[in-house]
N, C-alpha and C positions, 0 to 999 in steps of 0.2 A: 222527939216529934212523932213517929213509930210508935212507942207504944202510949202516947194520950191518944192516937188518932184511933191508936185500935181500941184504946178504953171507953175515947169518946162515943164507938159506933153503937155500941151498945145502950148508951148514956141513957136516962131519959131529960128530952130538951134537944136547947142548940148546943153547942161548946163551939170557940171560937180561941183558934191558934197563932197569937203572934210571934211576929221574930220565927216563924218556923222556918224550921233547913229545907233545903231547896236542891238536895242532892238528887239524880235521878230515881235512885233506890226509894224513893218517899213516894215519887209520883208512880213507881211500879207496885209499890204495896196500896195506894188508894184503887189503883185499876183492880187490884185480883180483889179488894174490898167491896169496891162498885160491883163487882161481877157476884157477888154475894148477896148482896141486897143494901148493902150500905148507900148514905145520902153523902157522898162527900165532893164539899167543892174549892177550887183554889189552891189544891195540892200540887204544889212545883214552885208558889209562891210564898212571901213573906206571913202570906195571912190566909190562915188554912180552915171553914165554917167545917161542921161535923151533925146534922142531925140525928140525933138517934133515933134508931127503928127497937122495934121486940124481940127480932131476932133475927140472924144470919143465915142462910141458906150453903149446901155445897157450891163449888166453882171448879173449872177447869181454865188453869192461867199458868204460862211459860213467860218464868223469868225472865227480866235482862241480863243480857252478856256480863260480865266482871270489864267494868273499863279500867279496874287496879293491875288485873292479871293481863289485861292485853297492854297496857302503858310499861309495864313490868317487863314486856317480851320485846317490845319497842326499845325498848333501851339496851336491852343485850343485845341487839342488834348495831346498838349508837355505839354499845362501850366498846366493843370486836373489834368493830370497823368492817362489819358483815352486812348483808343485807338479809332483811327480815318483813316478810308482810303477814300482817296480822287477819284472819278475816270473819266476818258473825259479828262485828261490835258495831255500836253507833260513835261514830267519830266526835259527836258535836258535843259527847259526851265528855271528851278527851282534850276538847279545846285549846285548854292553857298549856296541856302538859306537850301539845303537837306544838304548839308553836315555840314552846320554852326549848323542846328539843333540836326546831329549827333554828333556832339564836346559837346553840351549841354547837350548829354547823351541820346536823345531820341533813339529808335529803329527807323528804317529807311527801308522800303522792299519796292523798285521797283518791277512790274511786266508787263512790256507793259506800257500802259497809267493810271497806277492803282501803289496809293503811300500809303503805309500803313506809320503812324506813334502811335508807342507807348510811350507815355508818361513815364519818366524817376519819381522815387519816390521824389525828388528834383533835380531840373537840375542844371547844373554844371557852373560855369561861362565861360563867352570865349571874346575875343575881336574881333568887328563887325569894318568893314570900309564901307562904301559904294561908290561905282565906278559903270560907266556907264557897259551895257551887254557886256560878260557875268558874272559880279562880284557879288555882293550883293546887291539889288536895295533896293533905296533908301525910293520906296515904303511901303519895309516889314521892316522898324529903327523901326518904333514905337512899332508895334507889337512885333518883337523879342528884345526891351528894355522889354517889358511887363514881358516877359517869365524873362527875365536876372537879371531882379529885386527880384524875389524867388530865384536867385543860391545862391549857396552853397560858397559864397566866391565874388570876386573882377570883375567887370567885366569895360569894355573900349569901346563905341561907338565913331566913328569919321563918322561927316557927311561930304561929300566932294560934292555933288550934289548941293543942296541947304542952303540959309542961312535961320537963323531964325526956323527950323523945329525940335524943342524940347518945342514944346507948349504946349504938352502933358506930361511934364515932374512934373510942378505942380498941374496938378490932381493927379497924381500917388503919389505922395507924399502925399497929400491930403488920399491915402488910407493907408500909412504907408511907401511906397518907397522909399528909403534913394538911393539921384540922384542929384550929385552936377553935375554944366554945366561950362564949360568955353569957352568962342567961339563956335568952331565948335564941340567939346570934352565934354562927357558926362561921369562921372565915376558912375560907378552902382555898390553898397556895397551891393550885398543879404540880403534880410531880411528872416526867415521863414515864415508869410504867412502876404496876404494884410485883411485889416480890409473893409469893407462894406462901402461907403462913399456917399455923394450927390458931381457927378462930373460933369463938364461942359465940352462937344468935341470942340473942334476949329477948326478943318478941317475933313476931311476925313479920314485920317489914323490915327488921334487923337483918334477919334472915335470906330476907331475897335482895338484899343490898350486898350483902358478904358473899353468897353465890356468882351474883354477878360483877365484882370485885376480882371472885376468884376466875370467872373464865377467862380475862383481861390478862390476868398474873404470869408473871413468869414462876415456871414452875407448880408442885401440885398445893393446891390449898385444901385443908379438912375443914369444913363447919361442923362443928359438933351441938347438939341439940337442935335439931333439923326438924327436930316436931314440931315445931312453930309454925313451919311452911304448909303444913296441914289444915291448919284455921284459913286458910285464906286462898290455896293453890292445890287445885287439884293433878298429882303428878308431874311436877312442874319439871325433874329432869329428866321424864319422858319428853317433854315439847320440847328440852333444848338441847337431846340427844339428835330427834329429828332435824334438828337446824343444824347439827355437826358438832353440839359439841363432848367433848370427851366430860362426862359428869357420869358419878356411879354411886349410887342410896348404898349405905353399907349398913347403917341400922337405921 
């Protein structure tokens, strides 16, 4: 969607975007568009027009917040059983993943752009699906598998986004995780807590699901290939040294 829109603005004519994604990040790249000179309308919806101009101008436009990295820190907060407020993000953004994490048991306090989450004494199971904005992004599977793997009972992840994105499922196990896969279907049996392990990340969200795995852990746990966390997180165990915890970047 991204990049017909930016192909479109250019275009000459109309161009006209069905079934488009609906992510916030869509509607944040048509504003710094607009602020350019672009004609674009319906961006946030299913059905996105694009007329083209001759040419684009400079802009001045500040991104939106990472609602992956702050749902991310929300949870370290849920798996601990810490208390953590996140703040600079749009909550509304977050929707699915705030209330998936209230079903888990966490405490959940909105205030403006400021999201307090308290960590529940063991969280509770729940059944996750992931669908395109505004549903449960496919972003935050792995992570909230992390959490689902301590509940207190039965838990159901269905990936509907992408295939293949349960890569992160035999590290976790590797720490004690009891997590059969079938297809797109991931069943998650609660254990009481993960054991300490040497785990390998596979991608980016692999990566911040096995960190936050490991601060849960008894014992020390090494992720190794940590570069991953670099595509998507900026200093990540700088923020969650600040929140207390003992994490240390070694390469």
């Amino acid at each position: 969607t991204e990049n017909l829109m930016m192909a479109a603005a250019l275009a000459e004519g109309t161009t006209v975007l069905e079934n488009a994604a609906r992510e916030p990040e869509v509607g944040d790249l048509a504003r710094l568009l607009i602020a350019m000179g672009a004609r674009i309308e319906g961006a946030g919806t299913e059905r996105i027009e694009i007329e083209g101009v001759p040419e684009l101008s400079g802009a001045r436009h500040r991104i939106i917040p990472d609602r992956i990295e702050a749902g991310t820190l929300l949870v370290a907060g849920a798996i601990t059983g810490g208390d953590v407020t996140v703040v600079g993000f749009s909550p509304r953004d977050l929707t699915a993943t705030l209330a998936k994490l209230e079903e888990c048991g966490a405490g959940i306090t909105v205030e403006g752009d400021r999201v307090r989450c308290q960590g529940p004494a063991r969280p509770q199971p729940a059944d996750v699906i992931t669908s395109p904005f505004p549903g449960f992004p496919t972003d935050m599977q792995a992570q909230i598998m992390a959490l689902l793997g301590l509940a207190d009972g039965v838990s159901k992840i269905t990936e509907t986004i992408f295939e293949n994105r349960f890569m992160h499922v035999a590290e976790l196990c590797r720490m004690g995780a009891r997590i059969e896969t079938d297809g797109s279907t991931a069943v998650v049996r609660g254990v009481p807590s993960y054991q300490g392990a040497q785990v390998m990340a596979t991608d980016l969200r692999a990566s911040a699901s096995l960190v936050l795995a490991g601060l849960a852990a008894r014992g020390t746990t090494e992720v190794a290939r940590v570069y991953h966390l670099d595509r998507g997180y900026e200093r990540l165990e700088t923020k969650l040294q600040s929140l207390g915890a003992r994490i240390t970047r070694v390469a």
